[in-house]
N, C-alpha and C positions, 0 to 999 in steps of 0.2 A: 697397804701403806696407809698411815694416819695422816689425819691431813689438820691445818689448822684450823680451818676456815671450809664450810660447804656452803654451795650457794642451795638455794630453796628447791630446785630442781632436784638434787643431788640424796639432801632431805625428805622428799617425795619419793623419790625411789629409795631410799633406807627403810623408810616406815612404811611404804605402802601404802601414804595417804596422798590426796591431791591436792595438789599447792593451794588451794583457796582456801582449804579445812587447816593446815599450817597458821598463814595468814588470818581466818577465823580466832585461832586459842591465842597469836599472839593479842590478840585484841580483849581475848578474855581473863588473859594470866598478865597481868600486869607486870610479873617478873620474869617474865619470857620474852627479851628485850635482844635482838642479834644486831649485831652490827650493820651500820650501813654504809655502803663505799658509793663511792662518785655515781652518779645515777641511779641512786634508790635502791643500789641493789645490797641484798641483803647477807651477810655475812655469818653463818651460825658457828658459833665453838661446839666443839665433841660435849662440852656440858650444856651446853643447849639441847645437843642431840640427845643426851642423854634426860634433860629433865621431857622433852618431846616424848619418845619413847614410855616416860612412865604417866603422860599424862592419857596417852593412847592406852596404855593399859588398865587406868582407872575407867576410862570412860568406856573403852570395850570389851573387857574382862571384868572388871569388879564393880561393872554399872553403876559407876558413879553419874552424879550428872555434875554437869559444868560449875557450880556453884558448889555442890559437896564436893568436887575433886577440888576445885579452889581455894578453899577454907581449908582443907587437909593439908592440903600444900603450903600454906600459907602459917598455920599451926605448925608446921615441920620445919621451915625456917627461920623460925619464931626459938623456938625449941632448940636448935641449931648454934643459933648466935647466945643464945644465954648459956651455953654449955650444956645442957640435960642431956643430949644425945650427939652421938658422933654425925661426922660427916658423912655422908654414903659414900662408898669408893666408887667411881667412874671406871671406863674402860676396864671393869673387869667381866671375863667373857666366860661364861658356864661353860663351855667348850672346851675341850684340852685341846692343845698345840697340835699335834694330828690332825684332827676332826678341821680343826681353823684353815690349815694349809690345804688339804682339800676343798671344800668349799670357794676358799680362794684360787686354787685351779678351777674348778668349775665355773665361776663366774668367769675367769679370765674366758676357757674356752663356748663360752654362753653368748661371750661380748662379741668374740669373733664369727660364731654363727649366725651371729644378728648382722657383722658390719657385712659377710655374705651374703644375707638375703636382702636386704637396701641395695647391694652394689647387685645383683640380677634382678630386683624389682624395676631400677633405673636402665639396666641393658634390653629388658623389654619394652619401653616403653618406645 
């Protein structure tokens, strides 16, 4: 299910990074800007998730570092708005429909085996 809005947690567990390295790039990509609702808390759109995602790949696949993946990024929205190049599509998933609904089973029953072992870590105590 898509959602509009993920909170930083949600985020964290998408990417596999931890909330503080999130909060770090926002501080370094000055266009990576989420919303904020009533108590600081933070709101990211799927295109946030998705610029997230390709900055984690600059920086951990194509060794960028923070300052060349910034400038590149930066250059590409530049490039963007003057027409030179298209927009990137979003939400589009290398994965075909199959492989997706899988997955999405599995996670479904991943969640249940987790809320399982919480609820008998808590009955032994």
């Amino acid at each position: 299910m898509k959602k509009y809005y993920y909170t930083i947690g949600e985020v964290s567990n998408l990417l596999g990074e931890k909330p503080h390295v999130i909060r770090y790039w926002e501080s370094e990509f000055s266009f990576l800007r989420p919303r904020r609702e009533q108590g600081r808390i933070r709101k990211y759109t799927q295109e946030n998730v998705e610029l997230l995602r390709r900055i984690q790949d600059m920086l951990h696949n194509q060794r960028f570092t923070i300052e060349g993946a910034r400038l590149k990024l930066k250059e590409e929205r530049r490039r963007i708005r003057a027409g030179e190049i298209p927009k990137p599509k979003t939400n589009a998933s290398p994965l075909n429909p199959e492989t997706t609904r899988v997955l999405a089973d599995l996670r479904s029953r991943l969640e249940e085996i987790r809320t399982e072992c919480r609820r008998l870590r808590e009955y032994k105590k």
